[in-house]
C-alpha distance (Angstrom), angle and dihedral (degrees) to the residues before:
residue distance angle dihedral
X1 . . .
X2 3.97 . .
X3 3.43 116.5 .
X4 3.31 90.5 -158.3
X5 3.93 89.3 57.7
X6 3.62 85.1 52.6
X7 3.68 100.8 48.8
X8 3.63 102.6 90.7
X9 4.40 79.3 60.4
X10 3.94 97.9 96.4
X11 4.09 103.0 -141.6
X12 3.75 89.4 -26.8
X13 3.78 94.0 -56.2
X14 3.68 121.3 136.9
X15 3.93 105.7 -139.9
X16 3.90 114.5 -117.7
X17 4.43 91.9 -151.7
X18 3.99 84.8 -126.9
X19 3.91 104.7 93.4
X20 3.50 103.2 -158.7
X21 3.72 88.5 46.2
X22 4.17 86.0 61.0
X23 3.37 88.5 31.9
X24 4.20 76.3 65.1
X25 3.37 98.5 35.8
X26 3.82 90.2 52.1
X27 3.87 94.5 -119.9
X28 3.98 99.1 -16.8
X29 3.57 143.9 -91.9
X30 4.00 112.0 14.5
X31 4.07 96.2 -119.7
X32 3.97 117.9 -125.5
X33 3.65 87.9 20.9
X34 4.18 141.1 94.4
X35 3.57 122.4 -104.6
X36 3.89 129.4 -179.0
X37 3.60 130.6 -139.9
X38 4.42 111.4 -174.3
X39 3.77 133.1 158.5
X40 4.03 134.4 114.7
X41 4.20 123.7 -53.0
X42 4.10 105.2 -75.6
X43 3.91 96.1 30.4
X44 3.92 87.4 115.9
X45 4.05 99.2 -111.7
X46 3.82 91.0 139.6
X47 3.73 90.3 46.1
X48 4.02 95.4 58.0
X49 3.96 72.5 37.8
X50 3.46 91.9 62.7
X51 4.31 96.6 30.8
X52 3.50 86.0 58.3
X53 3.71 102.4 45.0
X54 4.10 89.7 45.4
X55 3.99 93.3 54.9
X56 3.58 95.0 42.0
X57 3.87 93.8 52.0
X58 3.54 95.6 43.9
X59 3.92 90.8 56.9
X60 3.79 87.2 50.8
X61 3.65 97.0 -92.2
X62 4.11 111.5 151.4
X63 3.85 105.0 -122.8
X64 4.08 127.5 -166.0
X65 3.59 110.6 -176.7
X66 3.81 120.6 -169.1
X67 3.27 120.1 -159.5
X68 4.00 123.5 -161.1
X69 3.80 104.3 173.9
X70 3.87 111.8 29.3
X71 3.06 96.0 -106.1
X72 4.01 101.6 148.0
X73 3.38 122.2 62.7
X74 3.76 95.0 -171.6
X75 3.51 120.6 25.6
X76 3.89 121.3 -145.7
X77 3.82 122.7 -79.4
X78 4.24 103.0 -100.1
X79 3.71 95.9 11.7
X80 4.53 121.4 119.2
X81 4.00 100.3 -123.1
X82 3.58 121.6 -165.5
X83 4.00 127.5 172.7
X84 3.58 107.7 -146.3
X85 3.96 117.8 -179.0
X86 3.32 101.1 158.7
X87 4.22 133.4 63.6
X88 3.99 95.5 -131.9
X89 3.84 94.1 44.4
X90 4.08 89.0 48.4
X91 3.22 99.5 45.2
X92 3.81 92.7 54.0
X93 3.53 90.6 54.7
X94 3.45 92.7 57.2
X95 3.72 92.4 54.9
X96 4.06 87.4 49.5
X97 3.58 88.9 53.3
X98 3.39 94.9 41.2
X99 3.58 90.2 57.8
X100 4.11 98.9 49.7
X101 4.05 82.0 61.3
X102 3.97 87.2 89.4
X103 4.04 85.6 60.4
X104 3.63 102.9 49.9
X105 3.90 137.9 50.6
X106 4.03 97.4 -98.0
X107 3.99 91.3 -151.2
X108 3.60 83.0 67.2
X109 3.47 94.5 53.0
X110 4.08 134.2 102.7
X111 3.53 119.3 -169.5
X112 4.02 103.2 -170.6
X113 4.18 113.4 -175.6
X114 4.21 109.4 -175.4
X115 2.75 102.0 -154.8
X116 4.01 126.4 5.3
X117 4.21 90.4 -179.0
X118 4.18 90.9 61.5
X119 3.45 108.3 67.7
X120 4.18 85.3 46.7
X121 3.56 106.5 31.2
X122 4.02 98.4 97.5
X123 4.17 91.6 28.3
X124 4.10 89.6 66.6
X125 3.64 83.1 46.9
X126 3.96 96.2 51.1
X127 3.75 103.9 25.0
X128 3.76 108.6 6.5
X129 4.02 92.6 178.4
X130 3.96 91.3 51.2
X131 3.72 86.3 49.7
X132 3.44 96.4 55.0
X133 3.97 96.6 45.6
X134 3.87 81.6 54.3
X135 3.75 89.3 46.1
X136 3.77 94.3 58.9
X137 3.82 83.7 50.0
X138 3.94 86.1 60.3
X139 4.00 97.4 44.5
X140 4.00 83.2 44.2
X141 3.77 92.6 63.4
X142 3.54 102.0 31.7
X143 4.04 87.1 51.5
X144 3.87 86.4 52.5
X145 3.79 94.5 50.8
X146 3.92 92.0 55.3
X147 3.29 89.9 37.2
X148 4.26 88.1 61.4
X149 3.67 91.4 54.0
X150 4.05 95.3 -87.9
X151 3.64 133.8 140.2
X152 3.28 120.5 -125.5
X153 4.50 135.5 -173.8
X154 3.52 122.5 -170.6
X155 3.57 129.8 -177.3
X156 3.81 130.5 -160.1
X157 3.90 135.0 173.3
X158 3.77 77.9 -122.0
X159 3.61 155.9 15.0
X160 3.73 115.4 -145.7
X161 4.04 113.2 68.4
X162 3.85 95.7 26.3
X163 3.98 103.1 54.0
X164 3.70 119.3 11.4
X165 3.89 107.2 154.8
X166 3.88 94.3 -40.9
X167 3.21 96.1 96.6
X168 3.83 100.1 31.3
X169 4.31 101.6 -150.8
X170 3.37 113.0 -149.5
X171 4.16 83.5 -150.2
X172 3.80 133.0 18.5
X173 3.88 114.4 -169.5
X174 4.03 116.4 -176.6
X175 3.80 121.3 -163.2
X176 3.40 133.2 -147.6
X177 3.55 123.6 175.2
X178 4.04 130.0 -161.6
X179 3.77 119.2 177.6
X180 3.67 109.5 -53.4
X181 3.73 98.0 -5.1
X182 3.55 138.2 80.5
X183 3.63 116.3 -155.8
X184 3.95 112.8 -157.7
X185 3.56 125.0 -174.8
X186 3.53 136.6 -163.5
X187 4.02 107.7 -138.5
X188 4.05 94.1 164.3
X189 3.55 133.4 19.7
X190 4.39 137.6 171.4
X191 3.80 90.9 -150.1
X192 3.56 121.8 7.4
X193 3.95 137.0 55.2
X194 3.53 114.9 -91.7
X195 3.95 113.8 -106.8
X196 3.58 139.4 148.0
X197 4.17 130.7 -113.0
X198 3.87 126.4 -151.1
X199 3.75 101.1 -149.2
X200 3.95 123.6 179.2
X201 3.77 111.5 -114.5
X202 4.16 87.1 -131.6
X203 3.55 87.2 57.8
X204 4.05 96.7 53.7
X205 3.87 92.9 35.6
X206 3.79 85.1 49.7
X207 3.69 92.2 58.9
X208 3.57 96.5 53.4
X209 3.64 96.8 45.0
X210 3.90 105.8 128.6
């Protein structure tokens, strides 16, 4: 691994392109390890999604971006998009990416899933022991991509029921948003104090402008 290549990677923190969110996050996204972004629809996750994924590409960062509710209707420049509605078809590209690990640099690697609760929302509701069988499946491959060295951001309407300790976060952010304001707070971090940021909704909207 180049440590020039690496440089740009302030104290092994992935930049989020918001900076009052890394101002939170005491530099960003803890590389090579899972971090969780949950809160209602319209409380910008897919934006700092998108902020995130933008920034880290441009820097030569290797983004795949997984998409669960069609959210984006045009993905950014350099970044792997893939629209994944259904568990089966999700989980499999997990697996593929998963695999391609062994031919990159995983440091350099963002895994972004928006959202985690789609693709299992209505299969709890029908089949809640299928679901979870499948839901191991998910935590299996997501622990394995960490576990390689890459960088992964999950969002979720919510916490409890889908994460617990499984998965073991090394930061949980929750958004709420009120008008012109997005209110983020810190609820778990690896290496800072936990906190909360007002950020204007121009400002995060603004940084994932395409």
């Amino acid at each position: 691994m180049s440590k020039k290549r690496l440089s740009w990677l302030p104290q092994m923190k992935i930049p989020t392109g918001v900076e009052r969110l890394d101002s939170l996050l005491a530099g960003g996204w803890p590389v090579g390890r899972v971090n969780v972004v949950y809160g209602p629809p319209a409380s910008l996750k897919t934006s700092i999604c998108i902020a995130s994924s933008k920034l880290f590409s441009s820097r030569g960062g290797v983004v795949f971006y997984l998409d669960t509710e069609s959210k984006i209707t045009s993905p950014p420049k350099g970044v792997a998009y893939y629209e994944c509605h259904e568990v089966n078809p999700f989980l499999e590209k997990l697996a593929e990416i998963n695999s391609r690990l062994r031919y990159l640099n995983p440091p350099l690697v963002l895994v972004v899933v928006d959202s985690a609760s789609a693709p299992f929302h209505l299969l709890y509701l029908e089949n809640p022991g299928y679901a979870r069988e499948k839901h191991a499946v998910f935590n299996h491959f997501i622990r394995s991509l960490t576990g390689q060295g890459a960088t992964v951001i999950i969002t979720s309407w919510q916490l409890r029921g889908y994460f617990g300790q499984t998965l073991d976060p090394a930061a949980v952010l929750r958004t709420s948003r009120s008008g012109r304001y997005l209110t983020i707070y810190l609820e778990k971090s690896m290496d800072t104090l936990v906190g909360k940021e007002v950020v204007m909704v121009e400002e995060v909207v603004n940084a994932a402008a395409l």
